[in-house]
Residue, then its C-alpha position, 0 to 999 in steps of 0.5 A: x500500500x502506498x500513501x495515495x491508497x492510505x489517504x483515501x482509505x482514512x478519508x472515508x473515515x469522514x463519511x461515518x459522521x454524515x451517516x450519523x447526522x443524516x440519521x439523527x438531525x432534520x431535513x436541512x441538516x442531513x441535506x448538507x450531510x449528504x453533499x458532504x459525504x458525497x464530496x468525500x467519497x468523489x476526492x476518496x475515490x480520485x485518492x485511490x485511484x491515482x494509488x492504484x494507477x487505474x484511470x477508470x476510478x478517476x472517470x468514475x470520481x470525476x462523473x460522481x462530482x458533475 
């Protein structure tokens, strides 16, 4: 495992706060929740993929972000 693949892995880590609010809080809370959770997962995948060196998964980052 190299470094690119470490960060992308300890950036998931954010997502469980977001599940955890999106659960718990109101309707505008869980809204910004889950564009946050999305932006982490699209910069997670863009990490893994420039670790793995696979060109699909940045495709794949870069569609999830439009």
């Amino acid at each position: 495992m190299n470094l690119w693949l470490v960060a992308g892995m300890v950036l998931l880590v954010g997502v469980i706060p977001c599940v955890i609010v999106q659960v718990r809080d109101d309707l505008e809370s869980a809204l910004v929740a889950l564009q946050l959770a999305g932006l982490v997962v699209t910069e997670s995948l863009l990490l893994i993929a420039v670790g793995s060196d696979r060109s699909p998964y940045a495709d794949v980052a870069l569609v999830m972000a439009v």
